[in-house]
N, C-alpha and C positions, 0 to 999 in steps of 0.2 A: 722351622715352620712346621715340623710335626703335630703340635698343638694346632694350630689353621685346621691341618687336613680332618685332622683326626675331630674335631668341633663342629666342621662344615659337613662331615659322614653323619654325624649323629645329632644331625636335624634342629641344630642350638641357633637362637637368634645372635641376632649381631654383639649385643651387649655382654652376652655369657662368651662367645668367645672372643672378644676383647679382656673380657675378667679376667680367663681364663690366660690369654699370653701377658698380661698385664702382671698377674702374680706370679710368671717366671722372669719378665724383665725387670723389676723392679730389686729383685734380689739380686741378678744378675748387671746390674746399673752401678756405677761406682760416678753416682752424682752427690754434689754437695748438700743440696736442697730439693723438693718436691717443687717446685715452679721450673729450675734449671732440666730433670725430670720431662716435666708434661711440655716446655717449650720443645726438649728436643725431639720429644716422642707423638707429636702433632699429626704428623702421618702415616705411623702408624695403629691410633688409637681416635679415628674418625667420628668415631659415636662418642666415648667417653672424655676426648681433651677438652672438648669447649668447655662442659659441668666441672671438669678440672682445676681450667681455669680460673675459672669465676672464684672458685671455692679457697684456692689457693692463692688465689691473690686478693682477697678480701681482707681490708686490716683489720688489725687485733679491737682497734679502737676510735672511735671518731670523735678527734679532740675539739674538733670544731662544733659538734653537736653539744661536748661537755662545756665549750663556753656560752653557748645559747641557752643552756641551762643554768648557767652560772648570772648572765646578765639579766633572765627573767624574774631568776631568786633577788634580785640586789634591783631589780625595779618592781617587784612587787612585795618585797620586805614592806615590816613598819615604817619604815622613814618615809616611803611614798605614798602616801592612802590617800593620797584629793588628787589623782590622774584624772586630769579632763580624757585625754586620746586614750584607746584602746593598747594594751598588751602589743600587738605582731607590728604596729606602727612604731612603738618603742624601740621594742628591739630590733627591728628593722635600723632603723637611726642608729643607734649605738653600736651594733656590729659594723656598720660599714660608713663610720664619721670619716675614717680615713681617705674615704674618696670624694666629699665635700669638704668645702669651706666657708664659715658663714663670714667673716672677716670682711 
């Protein structure tokens, strides 16, 4: 904890000296991944784990937003052009048929 002392003497906010022990532990870490990382290091990096978090556990891609995309294109293609109801009621219905049944 040299870093702490020597950070806390020369009048730095919370954030620079978290940077600051952050860029020696992280070298010093013989973790698999940057999430396995920030879970273990929670209490010692108070100010910067939660921004951590968020960041690193954010996915690559939201496949569910690429199918709302995909069933908007395919109910607003040519083949549908006389929609009485609006767009977000459509796709409303069609992403979540699975949990009605008109039968």
């Amino acid at each position: 904890m040299l870093l702490t002392s020597r950070a806390a003497a020369s009048g730095m906010s919370d954030v620079d000296n978290e940077l600051l022990i952050y860029n020696t532990a992280v070298v010093q870490c013989n973790c698999s991944n940057a999430l396995e990382f920030w879970i273990g290091n929670t209490a010692a990096f108070t100010t910067l784990a939660p921004t951590a978090l968020d960041i690193v556990s954010a996915p690559a891609s939201q496949a569910y937003v690429e199918r709302v995309f995909s069933v908007c294109g395919d109910i607003t293609s040519g083949k549908r052009n006389r929609l009485s109801k609006n767009l977000s009621n459509r796709v409303f219905l069609k992403i979540n048929s699975k949990f009605y049944n008109f039968d």
